[in-house]
C-alpha positions as CSV (number, residue, x, y, z in Angstrom):
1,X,5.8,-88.3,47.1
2,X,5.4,-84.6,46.6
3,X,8.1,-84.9,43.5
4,X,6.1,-87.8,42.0
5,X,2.4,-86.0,42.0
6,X,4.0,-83.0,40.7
7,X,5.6,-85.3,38.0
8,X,2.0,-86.7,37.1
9,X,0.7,-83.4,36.9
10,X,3.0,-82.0,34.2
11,X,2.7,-85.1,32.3
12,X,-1.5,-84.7,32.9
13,X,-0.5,-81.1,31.4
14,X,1.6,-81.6,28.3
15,X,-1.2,-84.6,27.5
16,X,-4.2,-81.9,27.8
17,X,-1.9,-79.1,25.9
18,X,-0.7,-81.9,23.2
19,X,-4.7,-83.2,22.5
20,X,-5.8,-79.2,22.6
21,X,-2.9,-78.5,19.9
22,X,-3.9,-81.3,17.7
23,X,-7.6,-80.3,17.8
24,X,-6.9,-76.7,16.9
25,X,-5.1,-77.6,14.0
26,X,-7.8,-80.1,12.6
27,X,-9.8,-77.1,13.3
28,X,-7.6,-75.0,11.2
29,X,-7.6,-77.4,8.1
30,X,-10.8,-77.8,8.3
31,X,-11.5,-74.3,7.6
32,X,-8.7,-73.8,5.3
33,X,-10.4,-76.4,3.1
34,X,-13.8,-74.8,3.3
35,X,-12.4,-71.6,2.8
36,X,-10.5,-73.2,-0.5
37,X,-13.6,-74.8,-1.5
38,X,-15.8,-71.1,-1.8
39,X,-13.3,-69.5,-3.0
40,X,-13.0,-72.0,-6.0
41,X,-15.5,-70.5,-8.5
42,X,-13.6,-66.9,-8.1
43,X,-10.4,-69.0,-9.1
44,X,-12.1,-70.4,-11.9
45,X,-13.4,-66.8,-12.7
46,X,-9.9,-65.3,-12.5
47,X,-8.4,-68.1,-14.5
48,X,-11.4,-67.7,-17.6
49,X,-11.0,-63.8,-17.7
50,X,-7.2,-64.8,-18.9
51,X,-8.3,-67.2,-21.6
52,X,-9.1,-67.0,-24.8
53,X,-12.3,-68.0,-26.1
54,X,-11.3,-71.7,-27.1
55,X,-9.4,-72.3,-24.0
56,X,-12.7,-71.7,-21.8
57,X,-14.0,-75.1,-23.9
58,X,-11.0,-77.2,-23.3
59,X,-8.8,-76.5,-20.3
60,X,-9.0,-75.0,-17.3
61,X,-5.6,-73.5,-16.7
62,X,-5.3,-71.2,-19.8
63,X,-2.6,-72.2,-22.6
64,X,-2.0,-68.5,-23.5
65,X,-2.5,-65.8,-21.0
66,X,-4.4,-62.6,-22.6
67,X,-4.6,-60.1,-20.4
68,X,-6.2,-58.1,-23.4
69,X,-9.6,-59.6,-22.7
70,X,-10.1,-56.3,-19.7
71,X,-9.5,-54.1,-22.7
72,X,-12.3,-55.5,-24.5
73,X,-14.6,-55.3,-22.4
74,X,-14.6,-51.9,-22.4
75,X,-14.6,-51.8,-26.0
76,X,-17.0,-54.2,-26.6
77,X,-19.9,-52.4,-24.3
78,X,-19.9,-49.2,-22.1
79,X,-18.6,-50.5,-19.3
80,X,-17.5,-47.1,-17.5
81,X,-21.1,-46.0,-18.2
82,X,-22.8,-49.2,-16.8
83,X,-20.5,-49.3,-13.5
84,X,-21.4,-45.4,-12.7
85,X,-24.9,-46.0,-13.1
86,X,-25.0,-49.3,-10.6
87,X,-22.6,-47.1,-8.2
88,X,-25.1,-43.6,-8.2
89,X,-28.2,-46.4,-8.0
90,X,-26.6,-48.0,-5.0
91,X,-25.0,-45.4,-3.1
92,X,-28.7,-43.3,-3.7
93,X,-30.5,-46.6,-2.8
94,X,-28.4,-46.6,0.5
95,X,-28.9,-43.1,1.3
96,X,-32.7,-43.1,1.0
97,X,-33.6,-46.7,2.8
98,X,-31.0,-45.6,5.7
99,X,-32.9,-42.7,6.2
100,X,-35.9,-43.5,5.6
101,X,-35.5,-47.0,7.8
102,X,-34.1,-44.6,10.8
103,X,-36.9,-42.3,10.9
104,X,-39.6,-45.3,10.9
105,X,-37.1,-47.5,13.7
106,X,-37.4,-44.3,15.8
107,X,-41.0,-44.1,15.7
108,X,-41.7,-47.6,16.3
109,X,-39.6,-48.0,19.0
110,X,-38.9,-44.5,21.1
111,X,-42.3,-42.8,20.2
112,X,-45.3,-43.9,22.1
113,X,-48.9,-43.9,20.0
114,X,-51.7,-46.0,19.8
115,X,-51.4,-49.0,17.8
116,X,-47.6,-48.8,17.6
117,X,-47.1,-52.2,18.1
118,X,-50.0,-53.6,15.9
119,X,-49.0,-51.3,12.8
120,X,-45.3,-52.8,13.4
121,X,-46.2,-55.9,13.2
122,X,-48.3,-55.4,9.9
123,X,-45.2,-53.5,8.7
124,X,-43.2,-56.6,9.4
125,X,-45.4,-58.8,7.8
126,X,-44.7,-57.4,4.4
127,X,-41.3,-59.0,4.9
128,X,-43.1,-62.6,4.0
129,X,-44.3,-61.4,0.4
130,X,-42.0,-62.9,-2.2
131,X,-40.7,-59.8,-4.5
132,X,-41.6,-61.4,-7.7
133,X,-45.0,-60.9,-6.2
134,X,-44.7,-57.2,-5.9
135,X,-42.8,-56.9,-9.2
136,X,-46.1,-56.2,-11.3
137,X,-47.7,-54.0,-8.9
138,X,-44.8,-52.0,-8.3
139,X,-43.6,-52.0,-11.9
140,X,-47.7,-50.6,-13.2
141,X,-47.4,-47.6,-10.2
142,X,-43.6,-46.7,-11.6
143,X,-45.8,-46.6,-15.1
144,X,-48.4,-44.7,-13.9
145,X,-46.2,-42.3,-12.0
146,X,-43.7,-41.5,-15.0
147,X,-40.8,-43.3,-13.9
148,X,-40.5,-45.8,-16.3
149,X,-37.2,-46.3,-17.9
150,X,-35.6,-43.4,-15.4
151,X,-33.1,-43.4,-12.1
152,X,-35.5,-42.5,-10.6
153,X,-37.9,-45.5,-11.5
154,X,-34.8,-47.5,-9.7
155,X,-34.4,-45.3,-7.0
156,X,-37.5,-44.9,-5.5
157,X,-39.3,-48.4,-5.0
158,X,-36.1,-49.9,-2.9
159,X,-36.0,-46.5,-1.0
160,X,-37.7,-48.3,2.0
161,X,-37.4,-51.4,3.4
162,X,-39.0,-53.3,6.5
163,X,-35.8,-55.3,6.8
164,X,-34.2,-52.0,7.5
165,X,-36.6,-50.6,9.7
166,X,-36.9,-53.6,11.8
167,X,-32.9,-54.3,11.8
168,X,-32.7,-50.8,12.9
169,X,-35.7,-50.9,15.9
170,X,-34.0,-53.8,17.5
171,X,-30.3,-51.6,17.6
172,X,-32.9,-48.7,19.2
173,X,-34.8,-51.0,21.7
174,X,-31.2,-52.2,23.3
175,X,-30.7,-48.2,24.0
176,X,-31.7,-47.0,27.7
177,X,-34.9,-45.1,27.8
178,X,-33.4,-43.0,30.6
179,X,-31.3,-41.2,27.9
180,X,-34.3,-40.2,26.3
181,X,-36.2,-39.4,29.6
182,X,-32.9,-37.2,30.8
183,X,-32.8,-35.6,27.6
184,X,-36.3,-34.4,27.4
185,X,-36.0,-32.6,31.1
186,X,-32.8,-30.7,29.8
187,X,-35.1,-29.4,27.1
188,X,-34.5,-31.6,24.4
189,X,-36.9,-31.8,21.2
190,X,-37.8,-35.3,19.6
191,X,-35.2,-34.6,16.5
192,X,-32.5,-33.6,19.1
193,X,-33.3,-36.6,21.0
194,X,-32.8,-38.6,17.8
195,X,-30.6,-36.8,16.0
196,X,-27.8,-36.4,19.1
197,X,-28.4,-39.4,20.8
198,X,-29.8,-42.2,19.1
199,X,-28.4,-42.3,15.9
200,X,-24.9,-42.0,17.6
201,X,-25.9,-45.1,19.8
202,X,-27.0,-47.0,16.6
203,X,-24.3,-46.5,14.5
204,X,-23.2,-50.1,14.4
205,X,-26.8,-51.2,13.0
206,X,-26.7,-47.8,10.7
207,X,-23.3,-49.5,9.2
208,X,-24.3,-52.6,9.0
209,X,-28.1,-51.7,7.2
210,X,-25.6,-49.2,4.8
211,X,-22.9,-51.7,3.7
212,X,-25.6,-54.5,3.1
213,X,-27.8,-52.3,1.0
214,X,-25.0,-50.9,-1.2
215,X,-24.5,-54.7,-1.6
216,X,-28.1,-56.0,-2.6
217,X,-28.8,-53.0,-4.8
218,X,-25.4,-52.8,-6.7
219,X,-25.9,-56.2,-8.0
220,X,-29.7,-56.0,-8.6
221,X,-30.9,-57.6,-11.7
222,X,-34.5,-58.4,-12.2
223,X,-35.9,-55.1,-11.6
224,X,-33.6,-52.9,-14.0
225,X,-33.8,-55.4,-16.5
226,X,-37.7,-54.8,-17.1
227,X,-37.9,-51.2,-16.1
228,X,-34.6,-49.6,-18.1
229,X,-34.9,-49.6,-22.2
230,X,-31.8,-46.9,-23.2
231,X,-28.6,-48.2,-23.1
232,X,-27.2,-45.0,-21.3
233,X,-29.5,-45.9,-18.3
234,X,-27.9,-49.4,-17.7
235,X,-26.7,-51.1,-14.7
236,X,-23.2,-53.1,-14.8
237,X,-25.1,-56.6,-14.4
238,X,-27.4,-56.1,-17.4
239,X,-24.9,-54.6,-19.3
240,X,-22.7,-57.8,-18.9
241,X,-25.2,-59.6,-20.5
242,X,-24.1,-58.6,-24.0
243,X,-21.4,-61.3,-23.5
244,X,-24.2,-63.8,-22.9
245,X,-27.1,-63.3,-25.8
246,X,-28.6,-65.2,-28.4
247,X,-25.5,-63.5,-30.9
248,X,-23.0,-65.9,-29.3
249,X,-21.2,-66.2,-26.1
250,X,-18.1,-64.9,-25.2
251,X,-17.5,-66.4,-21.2
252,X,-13.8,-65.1,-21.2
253,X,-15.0,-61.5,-21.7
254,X,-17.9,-61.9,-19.4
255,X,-15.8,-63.4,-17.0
256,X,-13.4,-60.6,-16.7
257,X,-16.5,-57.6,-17.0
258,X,-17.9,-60.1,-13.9
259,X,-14.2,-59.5,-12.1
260,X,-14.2,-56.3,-12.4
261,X,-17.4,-55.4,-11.3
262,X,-17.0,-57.2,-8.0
263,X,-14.1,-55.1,-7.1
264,X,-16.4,-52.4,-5.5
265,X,-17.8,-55.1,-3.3
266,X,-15.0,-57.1,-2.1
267,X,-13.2,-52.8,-0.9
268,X,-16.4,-52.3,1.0
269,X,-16.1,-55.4,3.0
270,X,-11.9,-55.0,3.1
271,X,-12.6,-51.8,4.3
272,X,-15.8,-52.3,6.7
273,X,-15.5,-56.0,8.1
274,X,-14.9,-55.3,11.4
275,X,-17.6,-52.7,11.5
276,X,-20.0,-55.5,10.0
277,X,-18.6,-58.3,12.6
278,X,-18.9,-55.7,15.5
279,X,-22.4,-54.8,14.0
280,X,-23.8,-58.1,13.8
281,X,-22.3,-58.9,17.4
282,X,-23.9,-56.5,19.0
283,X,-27.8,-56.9,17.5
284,X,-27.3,-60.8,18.4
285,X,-26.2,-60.1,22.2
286,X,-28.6,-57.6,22.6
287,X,-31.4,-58.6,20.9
């Protein structure tokens, strides 16, 4: 009797293990196919940057392979020039709304003043104006400051964000206020208290704000396009658009300028995912 339950059991078993198998491998070609799916247009992308100009009409394998297309790019437009300005733009950008976003998460959520609360949530709100609202106002105080057609006239209005103050306050609430409080009777000052122990603690949100500012900024478009006039000033996205103008259109070299200019992006997430994964974890669970 003993034999023939056990029997049952295994049988039970293998049935359970079988159905679990089969549903993790419906699982797995399901997401091999969406991954297939997204990654289609950068196929396509890849593919065109190889063609010639009449082969991005008619096929979309390319009859002749012309790898010469990368040179041309560079010969056609400034493309060295264009891809150091969007990388100093960006990494600045970073730099500035990091700090900046650190210093503002710290007050709003370690330092105790009146109206804290009330002045973060007005902060917050700024978060529901659309940007092509601001662009005007923002665009006549880089005018009336000097900044027009300048780094610095890209720099400075995406030097703070709310987005990045608020991602950052929620990573500060999650630390224990007993560090502070432990701190402060060993003789710790505010900026040590900040400085040595919550920036350390907040490192995964510092990342994660960092990577996707470098991100947003590198491929920004609307706002260099009407504030930059010289040509040595220009980012890699509007620079691209010589391949796209009212002089003709030449996809296969825009394609491969458009490669190429992704290749920053795609070694910061190689290089980071984990640290954005871990990141993003960690703000979720705790917040």
């Amino acid at each position: 009797m003993a034999n023939a339950n056990d029997v049952a059991a295994a049988k039970t078993g293998a049935h359970i293990e079988a159905r679990y198998s089969i549903g993790h491998l419906i699982v797995y070609i399901t997401l091999v196919a969406l991954a297939l799916f997204f990654l289609l247009p950068f196929i396509w992308q890849v593919l065109t940057s190889f063609k010639t100009l009449l082969d991005t009409e008619r096929t979309i394998w390319p009859s002749v392979w012309v790898p010469r297309n990368y040179l041309k790019v560079f010969e056609q437009i400034r493309f060295g020039r264009y891809f150091f300005n969007s990388i100093f733009v960006a990494l600045w950008v970073t730099t500035l709304q990091v700090t900046t976003s650190s210093f503002a998460a710290f007050a709003f959520s370690r330092l105790k003043w009146p109206g804290r609360d009330k002045v973060f949530l007005l902060y917050l709100a700024t978060m529901m104006i659309p940007p092509v609202v601001l662009m005007i106002p923002n665009f006549w105080i880089i005018m009336r400051l000097g900044l027009y057609n300048s780094y610095a006239g890209l720099i400075v209005p995406a030097a703070f964000s709310a987005f990045g103050t608020f991602l950052l306050r929620q990573f500060m609430m999650t630390i224990p206020s007993s560090l502070d409080e432990a701190a402060t009777i060993d003789g710790a000052t505010e900026w040590q208290v900040f400085t040595d122990i919550i920036l350390p603690l907040a490192r995964p949100g510092i990342i994660v704000l960092s990577i996707f500012t470098f991100m947003g900024n590198y491929r920004s478009f609307f706002w260099p396009l009407i504030l930059i006039k010289d040509d040595a000033l220009r980012t890699l996205p509007i620079g691209l658009m010589y391949f796209d103008s009212v002089y003709g259109q030449q996809i296969n070299l825009l394609m491969a300028g458009s490669v190429m200019s992704i290749v920053p992006l795609v070694i910061v997430f190689v290089i980071f995912q984990r640290q954005i994964i871990s990141g993003i974890q960690i703000g979720a669970v705790k917040g």
